[in-house]
C-alpha positions, 0 to 999 in steps of 0.5 A: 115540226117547221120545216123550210122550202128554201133549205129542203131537197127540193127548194122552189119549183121554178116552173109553176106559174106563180113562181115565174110570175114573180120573177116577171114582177121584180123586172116589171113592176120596178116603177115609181108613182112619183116619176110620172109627169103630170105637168101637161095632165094639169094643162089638159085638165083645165081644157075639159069641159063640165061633163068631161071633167064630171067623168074623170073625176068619177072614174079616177075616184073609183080608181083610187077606192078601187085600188085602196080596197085591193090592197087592205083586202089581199093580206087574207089570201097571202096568209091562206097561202103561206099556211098552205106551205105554197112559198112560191105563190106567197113569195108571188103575192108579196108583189103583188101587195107591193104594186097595189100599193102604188096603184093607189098612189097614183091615183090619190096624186092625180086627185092631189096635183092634176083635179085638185079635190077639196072633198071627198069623192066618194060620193060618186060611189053608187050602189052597183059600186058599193055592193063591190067594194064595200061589200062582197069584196071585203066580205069574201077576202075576211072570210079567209080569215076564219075559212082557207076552204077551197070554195072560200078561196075560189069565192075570193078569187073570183070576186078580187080577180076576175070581177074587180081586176079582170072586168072593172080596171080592164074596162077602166083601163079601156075608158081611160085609152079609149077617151085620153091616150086617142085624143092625145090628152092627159099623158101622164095619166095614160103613161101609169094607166100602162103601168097599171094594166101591165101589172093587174095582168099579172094579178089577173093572170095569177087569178085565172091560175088559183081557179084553173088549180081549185077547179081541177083539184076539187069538184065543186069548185066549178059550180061555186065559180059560176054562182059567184059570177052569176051574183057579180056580173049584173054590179059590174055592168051596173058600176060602167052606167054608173060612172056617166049617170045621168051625164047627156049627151056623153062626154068624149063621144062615148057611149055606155054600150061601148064599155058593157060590151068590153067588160063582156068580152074581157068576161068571156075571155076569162071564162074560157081559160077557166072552161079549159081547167075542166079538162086538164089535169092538176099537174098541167095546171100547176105549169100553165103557160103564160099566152094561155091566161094572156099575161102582157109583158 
């Protein structure tokens, strides 16, 4: 027989994670891609030189797929949820959907206004990149699908969350900081960058809570989130070499090692949240407390 959480005895269990994270993402995400001024980003990137312009457009355009891909991919996860009965996760990733959507906006208009594509720039897809995205990450959210599993959902979460989210748009949200928002160029790019990285903190952070849950509730669980990460983690560096190739000397006065070592250190990070699952018990991770997974507000 159906019931509904809103109309039962208990109603929403306001002090889990996700359901506070939903009330941060309704005050927080309320940004409009369309409002970003990119008059002076337009400006700027007539500036550039060759290599530095070769660079931006690799790394928008893995942005841009990036984000479309975390938004066709989601739908399985939220309907894992809804099934598990868990609203308030549901009602979290409702939010979540949203703001990838306009992730993926940004992105496109800054192709459209700021470089002006006339082809497609998939073509600085390459192999590290495409075995992400078009691959593993596809592959693991579809499985949802036919397989809510444990192992499944911790397979996904791992590939979108940690991977994705947690290693390449933080690395890339650095590149962005480390080449743009230091040299004083390319505000409007800057200014949704910040958009972006105050919402995947949430993303990343809802990740970090899904694991920390399946690892103290099913055993096997940890051993199925190192044996993805094992299989991730030697892409993800590979799609930082990726992005400046065969580019000499580096543009920016950046060096590859500089962002490996990031992605290592946001890695590493995660990784000890995660660790820390292993010794609490299932009720302390349902209300983890949002500096134990460093959610930025």
């Amino acid at each position: 027989m159906r019931s509904f959480t809103s109309t039962s005895v208990m109603g929403f269990n306001q002090s889990i994670l996700p359901m506070r994270m939903y009330h941060k993402a309704k005050k927080l995400g309320a940004w409009d891609p369309k409002e970003i001024d990119l008059t002076q980003d337009k400006k700027d990137w007539q500036t550039f030189s060759e290599s530095e312009r070769l660079v931006a457009l690799r790394l928008i355009s893995l942005f841009a797929a990036g984000e479309e891909s975390v938004t066709k991919d989601l739908l399985p996860l939220i309907q894992v949820m809804a099934d598990e009965g868990r609203l308030e996760e549901e009602m979290y990733l409702t939010t979540f959907l949203l703001e990838e959507s306009k992730h993926v906006e940004m992105m496109r208009r800054f192709l459209d206004e700021v470089i002006g594509i006339t082809e497609d720039v998939s073509v600085h897809h390459k192999e590290h990149y495409k075995k992400i995205f078009y691959e593993y990450l596809p592959n693991a959210m579809a499985r949802l699908k036919h397989d809510p599993s444990p192992a499944a959902q911790a397979e996904a979460s791992v590939t979108y969350n940690m991977i994705v989210e947690g290693v390449l748009a933080e690395t890339g949200y650095y590149a962005v900081h480390r080449t743009m928002e230091e040299s004083g160029k390319m505000p409007g790019l800057v200014q949704a960058i910040g958009y972006l990285k105050r919402d995947e903190s949430r993303h990343i952070g809802y990740g970090t809570y899904l694991l920390s849950r399946l690892i103290g509730e099913y055993e096997n669980i940890w051993h199925v989130v190192n044996q993805r990460l094992s299989l991730l983690l030697p892409h993800a560096v590979g799609v930082v070499y990726e992005v400046l190739g065969d580019i000499k000397p580096y543009p920016f006065g950046i060096e590859p090692e500089e962002f490996t070592s990031y992605a290592q250190k946001q890695f590493d990070a995660r990784m000890t949240v995660l660790e820390r699952a292993r010794k609490k018990t299932v009720e302390e991770l349902y209300h983890m407390e949002e500096q134990e997974i460093g959610l930025v507000y």
